[in-house]
ZAMARGU-4260 file (C-alpha; in steps of 0.2 Angstrom, whole numbers, plus 5000, padded with zeros to 4 digits):
<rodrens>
0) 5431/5518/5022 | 5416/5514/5011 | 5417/5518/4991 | 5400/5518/4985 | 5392/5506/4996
5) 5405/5493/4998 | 5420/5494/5011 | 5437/5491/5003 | 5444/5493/5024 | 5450/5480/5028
10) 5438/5469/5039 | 5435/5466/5057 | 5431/5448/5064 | 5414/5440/5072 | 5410/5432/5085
15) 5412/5412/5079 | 5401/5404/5100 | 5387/5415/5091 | 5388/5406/5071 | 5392/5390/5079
20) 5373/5388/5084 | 5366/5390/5068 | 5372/5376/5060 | 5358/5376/5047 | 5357/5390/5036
25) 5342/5399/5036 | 5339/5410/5019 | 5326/5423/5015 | 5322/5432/5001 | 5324/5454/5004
30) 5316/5466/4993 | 5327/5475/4983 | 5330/5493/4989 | 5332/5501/4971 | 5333/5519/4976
35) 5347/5514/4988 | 5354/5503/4974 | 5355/5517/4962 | 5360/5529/4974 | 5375/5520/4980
40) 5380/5516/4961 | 5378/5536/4958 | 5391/5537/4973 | 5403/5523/4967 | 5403/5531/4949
45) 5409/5548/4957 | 5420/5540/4969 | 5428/5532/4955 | 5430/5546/4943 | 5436/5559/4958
50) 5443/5550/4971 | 5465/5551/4974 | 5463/5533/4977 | 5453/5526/4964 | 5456/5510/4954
55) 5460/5526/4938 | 5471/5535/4947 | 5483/5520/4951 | 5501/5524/4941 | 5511/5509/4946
60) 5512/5495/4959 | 5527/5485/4959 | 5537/5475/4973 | 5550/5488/4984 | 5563/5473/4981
65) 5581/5478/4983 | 5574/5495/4981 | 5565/5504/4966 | 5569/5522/4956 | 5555/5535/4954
70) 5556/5550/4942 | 5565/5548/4926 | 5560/5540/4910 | 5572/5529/4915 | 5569/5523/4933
75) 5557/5509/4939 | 5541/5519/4938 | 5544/5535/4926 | 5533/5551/4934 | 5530/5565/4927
80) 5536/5582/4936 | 5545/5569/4951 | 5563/5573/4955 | 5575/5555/4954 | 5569/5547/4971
85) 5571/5528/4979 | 5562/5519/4988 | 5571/5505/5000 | 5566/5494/5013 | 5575/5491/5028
90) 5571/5480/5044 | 5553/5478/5037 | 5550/5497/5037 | 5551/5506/5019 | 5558/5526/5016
95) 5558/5537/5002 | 5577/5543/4998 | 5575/5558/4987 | 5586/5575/4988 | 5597/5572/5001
100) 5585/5567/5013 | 5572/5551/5019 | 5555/5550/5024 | 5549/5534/5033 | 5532/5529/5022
105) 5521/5522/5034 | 5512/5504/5028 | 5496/5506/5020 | 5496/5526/5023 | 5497/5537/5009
110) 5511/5549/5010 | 5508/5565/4997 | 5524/5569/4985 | 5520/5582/4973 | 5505/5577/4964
115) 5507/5560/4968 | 5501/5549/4982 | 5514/5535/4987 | 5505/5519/4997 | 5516/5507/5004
120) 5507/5490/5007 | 5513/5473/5008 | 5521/5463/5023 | 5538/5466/5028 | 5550/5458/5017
125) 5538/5457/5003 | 5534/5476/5004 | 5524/5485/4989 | 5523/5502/4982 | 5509/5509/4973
130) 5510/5526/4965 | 5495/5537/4962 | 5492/5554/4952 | 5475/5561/4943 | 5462/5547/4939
135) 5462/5545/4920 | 5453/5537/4906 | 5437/5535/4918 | 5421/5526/4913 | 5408/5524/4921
140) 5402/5506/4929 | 5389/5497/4918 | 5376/5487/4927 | 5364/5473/4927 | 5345/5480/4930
145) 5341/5477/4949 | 5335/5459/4952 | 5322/5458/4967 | 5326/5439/4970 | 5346/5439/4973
150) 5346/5447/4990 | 5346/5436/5005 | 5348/5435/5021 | 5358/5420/5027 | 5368/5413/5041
155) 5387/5408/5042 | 5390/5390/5043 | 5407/5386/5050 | 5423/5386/5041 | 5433/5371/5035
160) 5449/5378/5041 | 5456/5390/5055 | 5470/5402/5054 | 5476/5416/5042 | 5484/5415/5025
165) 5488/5429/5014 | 5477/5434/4999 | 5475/5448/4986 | 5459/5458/4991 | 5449/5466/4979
170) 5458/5481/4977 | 5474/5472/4970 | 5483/5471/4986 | 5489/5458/4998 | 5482/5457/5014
175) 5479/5445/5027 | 5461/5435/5028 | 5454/5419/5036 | 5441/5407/5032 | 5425/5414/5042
180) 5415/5400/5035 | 5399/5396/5022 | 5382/5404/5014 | 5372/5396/5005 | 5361/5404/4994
185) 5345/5396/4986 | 5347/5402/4967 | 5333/5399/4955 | 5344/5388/4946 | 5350/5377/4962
190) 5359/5380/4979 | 5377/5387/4977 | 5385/5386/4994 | 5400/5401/4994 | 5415/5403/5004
195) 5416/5418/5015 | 5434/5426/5019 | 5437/5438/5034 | 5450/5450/5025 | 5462/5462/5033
200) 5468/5453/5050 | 5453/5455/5058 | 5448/5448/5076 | 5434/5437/5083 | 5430/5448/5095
205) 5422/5462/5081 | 5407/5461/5069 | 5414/5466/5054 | 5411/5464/5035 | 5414/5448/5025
210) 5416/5446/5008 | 5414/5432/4994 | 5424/5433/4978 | 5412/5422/4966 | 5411/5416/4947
215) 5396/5413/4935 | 5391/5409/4919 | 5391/5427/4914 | 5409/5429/4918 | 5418/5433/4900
220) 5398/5435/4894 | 5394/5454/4903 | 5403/5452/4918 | 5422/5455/4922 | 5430/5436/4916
225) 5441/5436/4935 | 5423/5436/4945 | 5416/5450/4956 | 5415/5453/4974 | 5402/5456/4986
230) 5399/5460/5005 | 5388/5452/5018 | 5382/5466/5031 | 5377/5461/5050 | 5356/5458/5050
235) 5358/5452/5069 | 5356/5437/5077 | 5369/5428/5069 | 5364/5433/5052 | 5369/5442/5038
240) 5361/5452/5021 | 5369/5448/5006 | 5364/5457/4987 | 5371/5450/4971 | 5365/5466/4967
245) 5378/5475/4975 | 5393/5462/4967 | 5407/5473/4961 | 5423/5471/4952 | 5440/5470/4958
250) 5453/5485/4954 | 5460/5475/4942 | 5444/5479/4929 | 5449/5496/4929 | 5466/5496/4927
255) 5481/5483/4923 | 5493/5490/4936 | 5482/5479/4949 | 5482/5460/4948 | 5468/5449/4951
260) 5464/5440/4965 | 5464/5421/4961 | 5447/5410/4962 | 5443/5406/4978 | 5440/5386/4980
265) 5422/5382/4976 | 5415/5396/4974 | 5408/5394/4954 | 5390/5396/4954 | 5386/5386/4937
270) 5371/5397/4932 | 5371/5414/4928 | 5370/5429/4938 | 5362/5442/4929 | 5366/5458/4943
275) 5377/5469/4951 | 5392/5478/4940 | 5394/5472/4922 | 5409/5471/4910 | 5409/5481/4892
280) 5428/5477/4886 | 5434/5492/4878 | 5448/5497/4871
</rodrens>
C-alpha cells in the first residue's frame, strides 16, 4: 500500500545474478519532478490527517506478553466507549477475549472493534498489539524546497552479509529484512556509500522496493534527530532511482506510541541534506 508516494508494505526481494554484474556503481543525476513531488506531499499530508492507520491515529502499542487488558481506566491500554477485553497469545496465534466470547486477530490484519482498529504484529512469542481510534493532534509535514541535484539513479553493490535479521521498519513495527547491499551517491560534499535493507521477508525471486534509513548533519537542526527514510524504485537494468527529496520520517515523529528504528551501521552522511520532510519540534 503506498501512503503519499512511499510504500510502508512490506517489500519484495530482487534478483541478486542481475546486481552481481554491476559491480561498479554507476550514478546519474535525475531532474526533479516537482509537480509530482508536491503532488504526492499533497497526498501524504491527506493521508496522514485522514487515514484509520495513520501514524495520528495510533492509541497504544505494547507487547501482548502474558496477555494485556483493554477498556477500563485501569487496564493496560484505557479506551474510551471499549467494553473490559483481553488480549492473550496462544501457540503463537493472538485472540481478543471480550464478552464471553473470542475472536482470533489475525497478524498484521486490522480487526474493527467499535471505533477502534486492533493490529496484531510481531512474530509469535514476541507478539504486539497496536490500538487505533480517530487521527488527532494532526500537523501537516513540513518540508525542505525540492533540490534538483539529490535524485540519482544508482545501482546495488552487493551485500556484506546474507540472511534475515529482525528490525523495526519505519512504521514502529518489527519486521523481518535482509541486507540487499550498497549505493553510493555522489554528494556535492563527498560520496556517502548507504546500506540498503530488504524489509518485510521478501524473496529474491521479486523486484521489490528497498529502503535506506540515513542520518545527516541536519538531524536535530530541521530534520527529525532519529534520521529519515527513503525508497529506491526499479529504473531497469539492474538499476534503481533514488530522491533525497522524497526522505520521510519514521512514525515515531508523529507520535510517541511508535519507537524508533535504530541507526543502521554506516549510514551517516557527514554533510547536510537540505530535502525531503523536515522537523519543527512542537509542543
Amino acid at each position: 500500500m503506498r501512503r503519499g508516494g512511499t510504500s510502508w508494505a512490506p517489500l519484495r526481494g530482487v534478483r541478486w545474478a542481475a546486481l552481481l554484474v554491476l559491480l561498479t556503481s554507476h550514478v546519474s543525476p535525475l531532474t526533479c519532478q516537482t509537480e509530482d513531488l508536491a503532488r504526492e506531499r499533497a497526498d501524504y499530508a491527506t493521508w496522514l490527517a485522514t487515514a484509520p492507520f495513520s501514524p495520528y491515529a495510533a492509541v497504544a502499542l505494547q507487547p501482548v506478553g502474558p496477555g494485556l487488558a483493554l477498556g477500563p481506566a485501569t487496564a493496560d491500554i484505557p479506551l474510551a466507549g471499549f467494553p473490559a477485553a483481553r488480549v492473550v497469545e496462544e501457540r503463537g496465534a493472538v485472540f481478543l477475549e471480550q464478552n464471553g466470547g473470542r475472536r482470533a486477530l489475525p497478524r498484521n490484519r486490522p480487526v474493527t472493534v467499535g471505533s477502534y482498529q486492533l493490529l496484531a504484529s510481531g512474530p509469535p512469542g514476541r507478539s504486539q498489539l497496536v490500538v487505533y481510534g480517530p487521527p488527532r493532534g494532526v500537523r501537516p509535514p513540513g518540508y525542505y524546497p525540492a533540490a534538483p541535484g539529490l535524485g540519482f539513479t544508482v545501482a546495488l553493490e552487493p551485500p556484506e552479509r546474507r540472511g534475515a535479521f529482525r528490525t523495526l521498519g519505519p512504521d514502529g513495527l518489527e519486521t523481518e529484512a535482509s541486507e540487499a547491499g550498497f549505493v553510493t551517491l555522489p554528494l556535492p560534499g563527498g560520496a556517502a556509500k548507504l546500506r540498503v535493507y530488504r524489509m518485510g521477508g521478501g524473496t529474491e525471486e521479486d523486484e521489490a522496493e528497498l529502503q535506506v534509513f540515513f542520518r545527516d548533519s541536519t538531524n536535530g537542526h530541521g530534520s527529525y534527530p532519529a534520521g529519515r527514510f527513503v525508497t529506491l524504485d526499479p529504473a531497469g537494468s539492474g538499476h534503481y532511482r533514488i530522491d533525497l527529496n522524497r526522505a520521510k520520517n519514521p512514525f515515531c515523529a508523529y507520535n510517541t506510541v511508535f519507537p524508533c528504528p535504530p541507526p543502521w551501521p554506516g549510514n551517516s552522511i557527514p554533510a547536510q541534506i537540505a530535502a525531503g520532510e523536515r522537523y519543527d519540534e512542537k509542543p
